[in-house]
Structure formats: C-alpha cells, structure tokens
DSSP file (Angstrom, degrees, kcal/mol; ACC not computed):
  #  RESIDUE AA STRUCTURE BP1 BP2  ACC     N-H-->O    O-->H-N    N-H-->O    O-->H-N    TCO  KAPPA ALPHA  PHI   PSI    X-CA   Y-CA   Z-CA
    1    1 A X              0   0    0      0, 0.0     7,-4.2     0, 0.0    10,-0.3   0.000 360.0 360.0 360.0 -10.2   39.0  -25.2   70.0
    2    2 A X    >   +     0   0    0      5,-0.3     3,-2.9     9,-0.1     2,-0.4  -0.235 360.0 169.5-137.2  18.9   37.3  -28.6   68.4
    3    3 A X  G >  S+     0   0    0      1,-0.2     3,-1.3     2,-0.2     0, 0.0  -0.297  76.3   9.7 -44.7 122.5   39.0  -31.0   71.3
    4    4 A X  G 3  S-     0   0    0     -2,-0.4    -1,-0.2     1,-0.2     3,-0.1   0.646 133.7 -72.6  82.0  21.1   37.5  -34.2   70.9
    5    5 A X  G <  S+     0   0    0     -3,-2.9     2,-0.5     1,-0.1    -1,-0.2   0.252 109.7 102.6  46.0   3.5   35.8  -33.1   67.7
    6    6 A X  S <  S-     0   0    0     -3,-1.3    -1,-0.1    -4,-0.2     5,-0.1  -0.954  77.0-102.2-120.1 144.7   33.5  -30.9   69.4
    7    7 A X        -     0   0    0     -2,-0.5    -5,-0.3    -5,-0.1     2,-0.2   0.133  27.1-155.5 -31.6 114.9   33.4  -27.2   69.8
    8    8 A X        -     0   0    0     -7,-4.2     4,-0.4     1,-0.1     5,-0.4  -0.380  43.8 -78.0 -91.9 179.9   34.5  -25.5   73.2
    9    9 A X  S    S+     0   0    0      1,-0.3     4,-0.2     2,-0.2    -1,-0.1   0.632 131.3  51.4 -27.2 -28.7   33.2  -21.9   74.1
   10   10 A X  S >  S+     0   0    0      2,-0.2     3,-1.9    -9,-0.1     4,-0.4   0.934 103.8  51.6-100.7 -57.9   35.0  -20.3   72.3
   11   11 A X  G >  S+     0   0    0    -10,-0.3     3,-3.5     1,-0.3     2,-0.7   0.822 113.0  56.4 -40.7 -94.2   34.5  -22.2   68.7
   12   12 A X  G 3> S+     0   0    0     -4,-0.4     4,-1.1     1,-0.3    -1,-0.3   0.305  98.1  55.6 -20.9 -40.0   31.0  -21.6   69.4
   13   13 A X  G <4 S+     0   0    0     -3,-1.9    -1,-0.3    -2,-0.7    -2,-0.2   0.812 110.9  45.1 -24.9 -75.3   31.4  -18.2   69.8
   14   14 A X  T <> S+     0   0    0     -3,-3.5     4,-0.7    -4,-0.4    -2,-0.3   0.536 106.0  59.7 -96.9  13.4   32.8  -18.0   66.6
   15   15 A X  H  > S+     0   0    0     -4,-0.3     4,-2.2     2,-0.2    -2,-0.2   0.773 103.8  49.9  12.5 -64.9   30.4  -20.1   65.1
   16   16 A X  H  X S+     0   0    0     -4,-1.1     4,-0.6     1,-0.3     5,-0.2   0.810 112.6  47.4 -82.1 -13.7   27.8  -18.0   66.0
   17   17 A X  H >> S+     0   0    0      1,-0.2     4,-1.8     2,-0.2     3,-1.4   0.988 113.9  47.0 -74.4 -41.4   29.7  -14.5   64.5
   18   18 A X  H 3X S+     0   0    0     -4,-0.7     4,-1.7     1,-0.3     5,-0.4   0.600 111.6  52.6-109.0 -18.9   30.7  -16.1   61.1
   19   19 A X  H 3< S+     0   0    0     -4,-2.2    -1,-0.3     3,-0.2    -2,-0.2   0.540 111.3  43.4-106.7  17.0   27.2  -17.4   60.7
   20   20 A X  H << S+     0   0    0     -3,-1.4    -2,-0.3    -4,-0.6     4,-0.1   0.508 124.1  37.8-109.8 -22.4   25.6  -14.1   61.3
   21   21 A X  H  <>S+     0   0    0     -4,-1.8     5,-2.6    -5,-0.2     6,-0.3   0.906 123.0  44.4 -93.1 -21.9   28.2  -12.4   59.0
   22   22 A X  T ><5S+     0   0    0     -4,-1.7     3,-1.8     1,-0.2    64,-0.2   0.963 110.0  50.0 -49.4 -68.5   28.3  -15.4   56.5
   23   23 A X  T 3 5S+     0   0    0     -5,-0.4    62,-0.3     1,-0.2    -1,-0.2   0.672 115.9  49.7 -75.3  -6.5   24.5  -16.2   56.2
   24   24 A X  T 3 5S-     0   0    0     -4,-0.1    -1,-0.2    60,-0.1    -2,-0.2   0.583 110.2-125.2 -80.5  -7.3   24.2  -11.9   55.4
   25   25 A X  T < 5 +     0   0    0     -3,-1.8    -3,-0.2     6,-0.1    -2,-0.1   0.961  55.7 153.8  33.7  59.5   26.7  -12.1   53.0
   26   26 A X      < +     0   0    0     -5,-2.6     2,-0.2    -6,-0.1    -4,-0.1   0.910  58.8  45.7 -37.0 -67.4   29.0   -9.6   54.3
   27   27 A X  S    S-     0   0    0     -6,-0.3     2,-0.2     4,-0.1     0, 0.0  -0.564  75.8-127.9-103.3 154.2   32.2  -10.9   52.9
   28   28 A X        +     0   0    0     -2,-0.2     3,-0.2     2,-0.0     2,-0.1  -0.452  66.2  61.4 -77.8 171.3   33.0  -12.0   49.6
   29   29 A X  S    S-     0   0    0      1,-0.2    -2,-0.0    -2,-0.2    82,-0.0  -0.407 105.8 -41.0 108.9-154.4   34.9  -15.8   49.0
   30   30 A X  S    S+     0   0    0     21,-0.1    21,-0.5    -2,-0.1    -1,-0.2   0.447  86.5 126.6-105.4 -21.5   33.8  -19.2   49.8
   31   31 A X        +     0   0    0     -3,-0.2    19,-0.3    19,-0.2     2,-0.2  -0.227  29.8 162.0  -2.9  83.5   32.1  -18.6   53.4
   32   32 A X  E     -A   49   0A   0     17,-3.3    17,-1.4    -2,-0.1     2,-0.5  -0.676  35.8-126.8-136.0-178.4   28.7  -20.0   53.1
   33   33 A X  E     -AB  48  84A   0     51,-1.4     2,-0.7    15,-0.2    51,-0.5  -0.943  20.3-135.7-135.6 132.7   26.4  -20.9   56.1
   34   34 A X  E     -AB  47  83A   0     13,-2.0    13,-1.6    -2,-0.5     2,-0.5  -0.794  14.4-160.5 -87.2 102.2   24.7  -24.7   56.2
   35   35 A X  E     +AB  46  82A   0     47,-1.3    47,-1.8    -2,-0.7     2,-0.3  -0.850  23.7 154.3 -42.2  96.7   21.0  -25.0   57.2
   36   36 A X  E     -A   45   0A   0      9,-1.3     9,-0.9    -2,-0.5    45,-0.1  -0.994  44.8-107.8-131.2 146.1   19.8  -28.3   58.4
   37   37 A X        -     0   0    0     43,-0.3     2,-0.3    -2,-0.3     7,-0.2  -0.198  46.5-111.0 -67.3 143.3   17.2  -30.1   60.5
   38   38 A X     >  -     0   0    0      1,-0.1     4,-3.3     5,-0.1    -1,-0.1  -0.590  20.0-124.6 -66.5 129.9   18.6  -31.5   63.7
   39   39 A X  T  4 S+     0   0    0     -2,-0.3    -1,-0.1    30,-0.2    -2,-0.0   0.916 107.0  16.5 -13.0-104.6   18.7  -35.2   63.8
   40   40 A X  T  4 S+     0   0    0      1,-0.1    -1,-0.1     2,-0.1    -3,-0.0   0.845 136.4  40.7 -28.9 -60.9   16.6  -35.7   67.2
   41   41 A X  T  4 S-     0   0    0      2,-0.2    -2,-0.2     1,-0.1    -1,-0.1   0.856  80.8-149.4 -77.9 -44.9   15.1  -32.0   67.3
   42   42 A X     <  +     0   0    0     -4,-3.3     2,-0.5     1,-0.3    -3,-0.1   0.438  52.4 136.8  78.4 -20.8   14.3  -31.5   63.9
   43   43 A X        -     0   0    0     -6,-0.1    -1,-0.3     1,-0.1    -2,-0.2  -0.691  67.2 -94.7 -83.5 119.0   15.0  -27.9   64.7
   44   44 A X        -     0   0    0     -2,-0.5     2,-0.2    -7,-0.2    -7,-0.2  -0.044  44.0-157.8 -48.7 157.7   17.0  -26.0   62.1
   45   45 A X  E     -A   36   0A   0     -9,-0.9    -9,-1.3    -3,-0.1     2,-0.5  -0.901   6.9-137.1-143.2 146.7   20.9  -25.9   63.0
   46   46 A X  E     +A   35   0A   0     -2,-0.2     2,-0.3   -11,-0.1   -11,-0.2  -0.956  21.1 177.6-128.8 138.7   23.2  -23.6   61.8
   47   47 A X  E     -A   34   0A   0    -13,-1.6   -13,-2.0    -2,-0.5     2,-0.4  -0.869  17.8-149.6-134.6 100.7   26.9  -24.2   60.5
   48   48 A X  E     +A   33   0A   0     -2,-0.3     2,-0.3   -15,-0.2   -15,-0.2  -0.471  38.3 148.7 -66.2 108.2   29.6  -21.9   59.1
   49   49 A X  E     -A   32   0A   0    -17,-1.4   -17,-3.3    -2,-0.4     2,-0.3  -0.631  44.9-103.9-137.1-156.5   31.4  -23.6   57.0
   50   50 A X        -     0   0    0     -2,-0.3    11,-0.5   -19,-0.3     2,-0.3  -0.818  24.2-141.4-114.2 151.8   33.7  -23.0   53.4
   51   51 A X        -     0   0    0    -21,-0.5     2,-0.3    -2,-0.3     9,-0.2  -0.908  18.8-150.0-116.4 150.3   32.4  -24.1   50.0
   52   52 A X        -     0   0    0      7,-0.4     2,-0.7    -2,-0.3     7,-0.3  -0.667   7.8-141.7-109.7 169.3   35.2  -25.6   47.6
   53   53 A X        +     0   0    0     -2,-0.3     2,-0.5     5,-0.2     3,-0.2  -0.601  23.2 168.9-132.9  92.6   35.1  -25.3   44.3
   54   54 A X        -     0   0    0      3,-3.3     3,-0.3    -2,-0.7    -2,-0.0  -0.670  59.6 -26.1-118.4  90.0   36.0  -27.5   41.9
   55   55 A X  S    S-     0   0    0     -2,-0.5     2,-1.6     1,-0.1    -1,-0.2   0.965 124.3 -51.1  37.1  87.1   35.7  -28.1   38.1
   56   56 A X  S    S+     0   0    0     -3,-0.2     2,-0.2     1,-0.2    -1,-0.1   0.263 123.2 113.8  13.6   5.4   32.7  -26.0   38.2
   57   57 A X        -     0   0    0     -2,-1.6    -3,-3.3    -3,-0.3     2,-0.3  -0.441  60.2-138.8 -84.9 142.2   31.4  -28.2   41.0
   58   58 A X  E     -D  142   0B   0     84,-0.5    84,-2.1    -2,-0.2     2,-0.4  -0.862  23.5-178.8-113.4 169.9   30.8  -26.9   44.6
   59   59 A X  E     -D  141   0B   0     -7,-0.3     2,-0.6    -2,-0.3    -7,-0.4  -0.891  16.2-156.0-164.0 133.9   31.8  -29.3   47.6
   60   60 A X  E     -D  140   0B   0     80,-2.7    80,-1.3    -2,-0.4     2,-0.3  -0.972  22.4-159.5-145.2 145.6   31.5  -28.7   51.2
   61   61 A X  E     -D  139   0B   0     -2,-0.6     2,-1.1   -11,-0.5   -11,-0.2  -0.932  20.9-116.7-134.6 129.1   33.9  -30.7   53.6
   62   62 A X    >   -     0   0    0     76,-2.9     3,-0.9    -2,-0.3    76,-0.2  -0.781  18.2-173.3-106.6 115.3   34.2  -31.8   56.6
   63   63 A X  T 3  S+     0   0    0     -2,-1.1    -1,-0.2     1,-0.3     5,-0.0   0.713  87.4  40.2 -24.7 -54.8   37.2  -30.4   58.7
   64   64 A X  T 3  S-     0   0    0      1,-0.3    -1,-0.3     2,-0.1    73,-0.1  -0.226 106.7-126.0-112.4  60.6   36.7  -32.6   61.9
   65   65 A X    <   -     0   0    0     -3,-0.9    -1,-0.3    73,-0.1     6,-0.2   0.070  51.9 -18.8  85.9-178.5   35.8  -35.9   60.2
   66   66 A X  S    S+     0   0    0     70,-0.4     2,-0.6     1,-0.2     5,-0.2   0.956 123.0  61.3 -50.4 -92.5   33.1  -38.7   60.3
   67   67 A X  S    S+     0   0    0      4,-0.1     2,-0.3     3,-0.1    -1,-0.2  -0.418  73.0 119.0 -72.2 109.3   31.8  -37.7   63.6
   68   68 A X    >>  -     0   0    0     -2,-0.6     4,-2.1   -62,-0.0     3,-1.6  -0.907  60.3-128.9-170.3 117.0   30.7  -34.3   63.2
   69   69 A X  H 3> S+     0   0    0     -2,-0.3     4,-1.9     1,-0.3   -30,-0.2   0.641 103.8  52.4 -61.8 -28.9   27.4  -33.1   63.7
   70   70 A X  H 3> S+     0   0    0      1,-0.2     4,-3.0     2,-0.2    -1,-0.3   0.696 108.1  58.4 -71.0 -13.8   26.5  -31.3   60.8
   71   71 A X  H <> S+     0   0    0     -3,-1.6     4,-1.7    -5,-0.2    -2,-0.2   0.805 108.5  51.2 -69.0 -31.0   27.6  -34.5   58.9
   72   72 A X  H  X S+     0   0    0     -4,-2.1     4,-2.3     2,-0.2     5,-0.5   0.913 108.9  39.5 -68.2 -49.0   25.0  -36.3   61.0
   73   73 A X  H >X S+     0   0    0     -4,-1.9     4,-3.3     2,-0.2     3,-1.2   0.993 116.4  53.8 -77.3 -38.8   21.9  -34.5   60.7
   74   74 A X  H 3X>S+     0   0    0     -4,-3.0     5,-2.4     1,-0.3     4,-0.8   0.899 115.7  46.5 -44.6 -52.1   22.7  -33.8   56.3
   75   75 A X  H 3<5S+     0   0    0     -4,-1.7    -1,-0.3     1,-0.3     3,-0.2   0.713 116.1  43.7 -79.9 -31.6   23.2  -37.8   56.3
   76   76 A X  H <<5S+     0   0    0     -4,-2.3    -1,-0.3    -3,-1.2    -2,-0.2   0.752 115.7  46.2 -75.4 -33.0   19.7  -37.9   58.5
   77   77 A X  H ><5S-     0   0    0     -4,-3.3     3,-1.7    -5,-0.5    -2,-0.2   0.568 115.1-115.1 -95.6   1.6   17.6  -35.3   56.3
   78   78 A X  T 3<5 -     0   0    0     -4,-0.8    -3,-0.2    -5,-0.3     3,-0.1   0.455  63.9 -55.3 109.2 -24.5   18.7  -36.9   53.3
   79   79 A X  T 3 <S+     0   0    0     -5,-2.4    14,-3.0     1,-0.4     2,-0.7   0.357  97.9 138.2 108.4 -26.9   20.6  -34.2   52.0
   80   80 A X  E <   + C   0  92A   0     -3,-1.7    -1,-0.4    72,-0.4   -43,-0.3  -0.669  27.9 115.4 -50.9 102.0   18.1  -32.0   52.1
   81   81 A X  E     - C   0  91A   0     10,-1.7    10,-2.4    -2,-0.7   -45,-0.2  -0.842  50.8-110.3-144.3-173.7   19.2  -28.7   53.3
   82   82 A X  E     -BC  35  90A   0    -47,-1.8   -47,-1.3     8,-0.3     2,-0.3  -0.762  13.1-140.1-101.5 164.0   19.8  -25.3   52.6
   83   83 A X  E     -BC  34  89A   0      6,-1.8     6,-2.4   -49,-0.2     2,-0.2  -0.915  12.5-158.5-143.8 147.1   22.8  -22.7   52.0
   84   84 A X  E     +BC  33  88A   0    -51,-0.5   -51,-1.4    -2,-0.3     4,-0.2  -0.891  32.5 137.0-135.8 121.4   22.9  -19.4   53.2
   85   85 A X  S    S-     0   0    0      2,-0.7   -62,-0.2   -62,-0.3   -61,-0.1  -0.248 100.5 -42.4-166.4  70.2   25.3  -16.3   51.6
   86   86 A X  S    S+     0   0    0    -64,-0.2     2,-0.4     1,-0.0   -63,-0.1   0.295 139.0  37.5  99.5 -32.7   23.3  -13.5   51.4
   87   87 A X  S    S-     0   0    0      2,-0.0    -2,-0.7     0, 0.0     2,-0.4  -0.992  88.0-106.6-155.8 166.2   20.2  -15.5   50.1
   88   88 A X  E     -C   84   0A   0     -2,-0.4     2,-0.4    -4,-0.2    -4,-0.2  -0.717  27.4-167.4-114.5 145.1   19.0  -18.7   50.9
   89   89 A X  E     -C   83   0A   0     -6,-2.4    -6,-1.8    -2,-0.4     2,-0.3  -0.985  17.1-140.5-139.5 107.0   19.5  -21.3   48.3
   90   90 A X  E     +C   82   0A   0     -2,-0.4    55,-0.3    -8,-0.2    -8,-0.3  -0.721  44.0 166.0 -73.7 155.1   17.3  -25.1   48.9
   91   91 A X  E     -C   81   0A   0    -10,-2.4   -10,-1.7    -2,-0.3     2,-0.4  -0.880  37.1-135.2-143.6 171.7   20.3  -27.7   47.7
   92   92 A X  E     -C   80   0A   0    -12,-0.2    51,-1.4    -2,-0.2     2,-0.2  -0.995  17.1-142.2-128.1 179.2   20.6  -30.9   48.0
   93   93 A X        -     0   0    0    -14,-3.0     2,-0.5    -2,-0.4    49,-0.2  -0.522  12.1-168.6 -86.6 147.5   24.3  -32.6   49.2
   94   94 A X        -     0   0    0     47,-0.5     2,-0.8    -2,-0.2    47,-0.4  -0.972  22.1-120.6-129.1 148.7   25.3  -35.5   47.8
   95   95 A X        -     0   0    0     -2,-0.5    45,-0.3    45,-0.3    43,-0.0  -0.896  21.7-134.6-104.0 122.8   28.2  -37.4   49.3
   96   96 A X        -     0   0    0     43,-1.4    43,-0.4    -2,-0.8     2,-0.3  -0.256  30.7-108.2 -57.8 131.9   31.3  -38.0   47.0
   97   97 A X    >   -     0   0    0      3,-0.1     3,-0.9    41,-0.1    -1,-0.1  -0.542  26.3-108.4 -54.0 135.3   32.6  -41.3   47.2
   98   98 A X  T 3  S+     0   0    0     -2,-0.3     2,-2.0     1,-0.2     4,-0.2   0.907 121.6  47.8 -27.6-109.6   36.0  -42.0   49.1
   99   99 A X  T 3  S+     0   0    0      1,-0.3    -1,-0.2     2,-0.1     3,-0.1   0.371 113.0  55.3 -37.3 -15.3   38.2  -42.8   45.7
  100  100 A X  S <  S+     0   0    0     -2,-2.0    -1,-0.3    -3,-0.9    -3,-0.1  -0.593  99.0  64.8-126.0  36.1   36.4  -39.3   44.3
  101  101 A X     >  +     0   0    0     -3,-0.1     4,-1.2    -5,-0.1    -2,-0.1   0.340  68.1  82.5-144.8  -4.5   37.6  -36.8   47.5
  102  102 A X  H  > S+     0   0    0      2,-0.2     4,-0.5    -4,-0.2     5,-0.1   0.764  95.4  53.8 -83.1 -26.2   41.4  -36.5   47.5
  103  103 A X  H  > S+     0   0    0      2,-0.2     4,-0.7     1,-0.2    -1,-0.1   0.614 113.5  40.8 -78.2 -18.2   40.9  -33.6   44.5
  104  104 A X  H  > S+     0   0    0      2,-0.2     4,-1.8     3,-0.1     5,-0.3   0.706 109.9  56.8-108.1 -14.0   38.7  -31.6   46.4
  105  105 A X  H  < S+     0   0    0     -4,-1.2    -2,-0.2     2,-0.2    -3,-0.1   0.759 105.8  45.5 -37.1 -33.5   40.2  -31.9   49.5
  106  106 A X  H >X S+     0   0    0     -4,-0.5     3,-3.3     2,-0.2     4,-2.1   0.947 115.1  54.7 -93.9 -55.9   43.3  -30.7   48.7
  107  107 A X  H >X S+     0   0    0     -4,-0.7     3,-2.4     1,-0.3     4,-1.7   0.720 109.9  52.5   3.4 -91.8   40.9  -27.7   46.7
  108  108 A X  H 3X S+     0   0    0     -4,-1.8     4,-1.4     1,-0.3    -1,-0.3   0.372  99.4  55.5 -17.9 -34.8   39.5  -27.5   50.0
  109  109 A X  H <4 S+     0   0    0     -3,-3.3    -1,-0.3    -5,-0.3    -2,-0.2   0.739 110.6  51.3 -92.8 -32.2   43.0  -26.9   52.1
  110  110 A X  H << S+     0   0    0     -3,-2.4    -2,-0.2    -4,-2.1    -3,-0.1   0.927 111.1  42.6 -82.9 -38.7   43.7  -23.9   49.8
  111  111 A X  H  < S+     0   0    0     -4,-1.7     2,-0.7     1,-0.2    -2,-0.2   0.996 119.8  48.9 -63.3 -51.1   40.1  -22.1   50.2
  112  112 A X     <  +     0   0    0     -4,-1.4    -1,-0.2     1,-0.2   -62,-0.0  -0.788  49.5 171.6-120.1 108.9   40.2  -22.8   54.4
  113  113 A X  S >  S+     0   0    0     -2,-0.7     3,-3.2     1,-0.1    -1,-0.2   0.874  79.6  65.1 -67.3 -64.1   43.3  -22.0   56.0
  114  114 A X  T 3  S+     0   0    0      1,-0.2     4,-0.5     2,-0.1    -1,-0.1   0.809  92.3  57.0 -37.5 -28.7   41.2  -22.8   59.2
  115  115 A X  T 3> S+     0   0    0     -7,-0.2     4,-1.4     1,-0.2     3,-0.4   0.737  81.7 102.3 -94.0  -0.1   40.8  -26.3   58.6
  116  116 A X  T X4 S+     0   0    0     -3,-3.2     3,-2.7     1,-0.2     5,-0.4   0.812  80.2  40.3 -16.5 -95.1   44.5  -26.9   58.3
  117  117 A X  T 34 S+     0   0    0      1,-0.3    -1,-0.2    -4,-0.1    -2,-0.1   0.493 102.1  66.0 -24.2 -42.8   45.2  -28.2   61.4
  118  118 A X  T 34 S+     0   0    0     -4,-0.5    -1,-0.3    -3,-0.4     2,-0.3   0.462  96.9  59.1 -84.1  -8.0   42.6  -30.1   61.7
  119  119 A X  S << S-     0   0    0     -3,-2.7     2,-0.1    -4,-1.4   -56,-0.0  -0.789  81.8-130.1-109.2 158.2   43.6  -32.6   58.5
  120  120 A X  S    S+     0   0    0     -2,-0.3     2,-0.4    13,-0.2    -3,-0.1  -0.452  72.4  92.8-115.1  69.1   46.5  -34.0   58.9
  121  121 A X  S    S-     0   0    0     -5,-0.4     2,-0.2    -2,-0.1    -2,-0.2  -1.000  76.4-110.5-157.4 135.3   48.2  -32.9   54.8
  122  122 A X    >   -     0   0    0     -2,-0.4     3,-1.0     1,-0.1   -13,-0.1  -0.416  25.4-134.6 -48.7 126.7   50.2  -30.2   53.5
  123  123 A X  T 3  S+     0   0    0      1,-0.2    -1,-0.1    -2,-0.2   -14,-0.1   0.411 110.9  60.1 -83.5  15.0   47.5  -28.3   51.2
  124  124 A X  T 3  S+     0   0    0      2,-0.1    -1,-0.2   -15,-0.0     3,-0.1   0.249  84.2 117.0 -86.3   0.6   50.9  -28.5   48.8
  125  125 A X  S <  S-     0   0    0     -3,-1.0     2,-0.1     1,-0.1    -4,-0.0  -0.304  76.2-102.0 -65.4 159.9   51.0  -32.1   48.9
  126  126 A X    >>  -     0   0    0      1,-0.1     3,-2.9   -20,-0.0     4,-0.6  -0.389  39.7-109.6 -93.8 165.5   50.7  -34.2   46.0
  127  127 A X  T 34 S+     0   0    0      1,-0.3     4,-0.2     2,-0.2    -1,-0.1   0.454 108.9  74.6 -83.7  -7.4   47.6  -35.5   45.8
  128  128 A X  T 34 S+     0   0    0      2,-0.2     4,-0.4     1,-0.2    -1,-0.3   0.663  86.9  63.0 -58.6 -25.0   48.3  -38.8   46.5
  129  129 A X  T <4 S+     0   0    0     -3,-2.9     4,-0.3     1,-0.2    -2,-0.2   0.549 104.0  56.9 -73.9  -0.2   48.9  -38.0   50.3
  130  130 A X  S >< S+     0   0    0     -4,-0.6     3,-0.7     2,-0.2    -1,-0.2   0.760  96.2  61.2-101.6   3.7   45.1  -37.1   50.1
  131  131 A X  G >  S+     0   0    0      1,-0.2     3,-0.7    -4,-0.2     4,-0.3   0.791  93.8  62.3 -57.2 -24.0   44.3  -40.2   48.9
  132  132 A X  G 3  S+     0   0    0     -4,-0.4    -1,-0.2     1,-0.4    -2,-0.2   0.612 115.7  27.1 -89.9   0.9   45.5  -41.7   51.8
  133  133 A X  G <  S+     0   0    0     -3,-0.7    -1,-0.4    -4,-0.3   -13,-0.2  -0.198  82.0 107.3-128.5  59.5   43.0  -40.0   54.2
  134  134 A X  S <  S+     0   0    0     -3,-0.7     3,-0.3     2,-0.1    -2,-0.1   0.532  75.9  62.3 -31.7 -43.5   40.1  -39.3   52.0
  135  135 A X  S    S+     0   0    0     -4,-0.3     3,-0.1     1,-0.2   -69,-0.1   0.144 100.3  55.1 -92.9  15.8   38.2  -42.1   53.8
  136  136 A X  S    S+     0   0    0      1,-0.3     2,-0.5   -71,-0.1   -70,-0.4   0.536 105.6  53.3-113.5  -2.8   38.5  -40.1   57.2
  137  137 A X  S    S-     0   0    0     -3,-0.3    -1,-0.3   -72,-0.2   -74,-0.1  -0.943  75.9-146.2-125.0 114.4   36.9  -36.7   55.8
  138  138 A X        -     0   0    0     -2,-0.5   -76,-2.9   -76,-0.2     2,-0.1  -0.312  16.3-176.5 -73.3 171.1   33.3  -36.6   54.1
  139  139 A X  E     -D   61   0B   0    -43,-0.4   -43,-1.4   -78,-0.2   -78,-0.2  -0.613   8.2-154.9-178.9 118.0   32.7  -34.3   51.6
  140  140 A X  E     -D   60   0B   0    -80,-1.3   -80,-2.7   -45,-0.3     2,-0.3  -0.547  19.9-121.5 -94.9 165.1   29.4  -33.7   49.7
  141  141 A X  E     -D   59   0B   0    -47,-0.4   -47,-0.5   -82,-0.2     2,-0.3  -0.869  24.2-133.6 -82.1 119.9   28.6  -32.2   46.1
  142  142 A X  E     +D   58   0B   0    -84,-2.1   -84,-0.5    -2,-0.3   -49,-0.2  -0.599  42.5 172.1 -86.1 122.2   26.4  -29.2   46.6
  143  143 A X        -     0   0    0    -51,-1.4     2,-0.5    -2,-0.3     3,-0.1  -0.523  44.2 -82.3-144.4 177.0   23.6  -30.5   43.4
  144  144 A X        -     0   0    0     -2,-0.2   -53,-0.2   -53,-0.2   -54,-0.0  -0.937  61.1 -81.3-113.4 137.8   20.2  -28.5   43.0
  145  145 A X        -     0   0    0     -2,-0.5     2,-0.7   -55,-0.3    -1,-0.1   0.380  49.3-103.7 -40.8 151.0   17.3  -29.4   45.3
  146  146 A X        -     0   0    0      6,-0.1    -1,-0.2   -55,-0.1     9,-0.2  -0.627  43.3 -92.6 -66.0 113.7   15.2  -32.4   44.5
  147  147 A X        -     0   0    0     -2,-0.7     3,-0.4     2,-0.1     6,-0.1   0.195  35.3-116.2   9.4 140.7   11.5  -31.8   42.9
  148  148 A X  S    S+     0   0    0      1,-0.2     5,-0.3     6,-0.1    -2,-0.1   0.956 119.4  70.9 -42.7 -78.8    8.8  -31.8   45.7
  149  149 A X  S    S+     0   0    0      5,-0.0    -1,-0.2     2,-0.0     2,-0.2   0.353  85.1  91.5-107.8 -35.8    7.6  -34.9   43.8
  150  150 A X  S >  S-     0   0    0     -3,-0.4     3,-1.2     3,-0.2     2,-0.3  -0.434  86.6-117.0 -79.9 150.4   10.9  -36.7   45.3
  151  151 A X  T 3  S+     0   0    0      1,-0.2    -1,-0.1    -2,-0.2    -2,-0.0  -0.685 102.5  22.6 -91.0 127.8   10.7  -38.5   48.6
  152  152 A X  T 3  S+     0   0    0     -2,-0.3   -72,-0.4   -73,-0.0    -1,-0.2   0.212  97.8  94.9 104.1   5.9   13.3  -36.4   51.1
  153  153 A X    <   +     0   0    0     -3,-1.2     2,-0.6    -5,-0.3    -3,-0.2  -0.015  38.3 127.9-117.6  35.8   13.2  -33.1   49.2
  154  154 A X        +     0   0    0     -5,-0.1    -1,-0.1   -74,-0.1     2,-0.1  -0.359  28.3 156.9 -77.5  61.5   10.2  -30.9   51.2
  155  155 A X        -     0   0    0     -2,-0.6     2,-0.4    -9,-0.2   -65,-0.1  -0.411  25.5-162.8 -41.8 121.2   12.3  -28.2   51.6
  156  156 A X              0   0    0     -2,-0.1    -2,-0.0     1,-0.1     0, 0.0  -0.997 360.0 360.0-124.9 129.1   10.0  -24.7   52.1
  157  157 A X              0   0    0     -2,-0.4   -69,-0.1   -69,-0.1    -1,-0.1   0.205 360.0 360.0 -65.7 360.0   11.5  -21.5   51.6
C-alpha cells in the first residue's frame, strides 16, 4: 500500500477511516491523529498515526522513513502541531536524535503491528539491531506546546 513511500488508493482510504475514528476517539490504545500545516499549502493535513510510549515519554515515529510527508511539513512548521484523540491537544514535536531512537523504536514495533513491514527488525530484536537503522526512521518527542511569546508556536485552538 505505501510503494515508493507514498500511499496508493487504498492506504488513503484507510487513512481517511482511522483518522475519522482516531481523531473522535472511538477506540482506546495508542491511535492518535497528527494535525499539521502543509508545507506549500499551509492547509491543515491530517495523519493517522500510533503514539509510543516510553519512560513516561510519548514519541511518534515514522514508519516509511525520511521521506515522508508528514515528516516534512512537522520539520517545516517547526514542530508546531497538534494531536487529535478525542480532544485536540496543541504539542510541540521535538525530534530525538539518531543515537537516542533505537529504544523507542523497538517500543514502537510492539504498539504498531502495522508498521512492521515497513522497518526492516524483528520488534523481538535486541536492541542493538535498532541501532543499526535508527538513522533511517525519525522519531519525535511529543513535549507541551511552546508559549505564544515563542517564535514558531501560534498554534490557535
């Protein structure tokens, strides 16, 4: 469904289901749904994705890699976005350093069955095979929004 790293018809599909039952908070677990400005548009974009959880810290990850769109526009707004599970929540993302991502990753492979495939590690592996591709998968720390008063953070609710 994600040939070439982008979505076919179908992904899209379910995209759009999981982020109308996600961002209602339907379901219980780690579902949450990512609110950010488009790059170009500027026009909110909407992304289902899974939140990890990790020493009380929460983490959101990206499944297909670098190029990935929602990774583009967080890295273009700053970080400034919003989280959707039933109520909307400003945050802002922070991106974990590479040497700092092989522990929630593998986190990450036990909450999302779905994103299996798409890494290439056992989510029983020791945690040294996720060192060794850490630097192909971001993955930010979900932090509480910045102060107006801070340059990137005019987030309105």
């Amino acid at each position: 469904m994600y040939a070439g790293g982008r979505a076919n018809n179908v992904a899209r599909r379910y995209a759009r289901f999981w982020v109308a039952v996600l961002g209602r908070g339907l379901l219980p677990g780690p579902g949450v749904v990512l609110e950010v400005p488009g790059r170009q548009s500027g026009a909110p974009r909407t992304f289902p994705l899974v939140e990890a959880r990790l020493d009380h810290r929460r983490y959101l990850v990206s499944m297909l890699g670098e190029d990935c769109n929602w990774v583009r526009n967080v890295r273009a707004a700053d970080g400034a976005v919003k989280l959707r599970h039933g109520h909307l929540e400003a945050v802002q993302l922070v991106e974990v350093p590479v040497r700092e991502r092989a522990p929630v990753l593998k986190r990450y492979l036990k909450r999302a069955p779905g994103a299996r495939p798409h890494i290439p590690v056992d989510h029983r592996a020791e945690l040294s095979a996720f060192e060794t591709i850490a630097d192909r998968y971001p993955v930010f720390r979900i932090t509480a929004a910045r102060s107006p008063a801070e340059p990137g953070s005019s987030l309105e609710l």
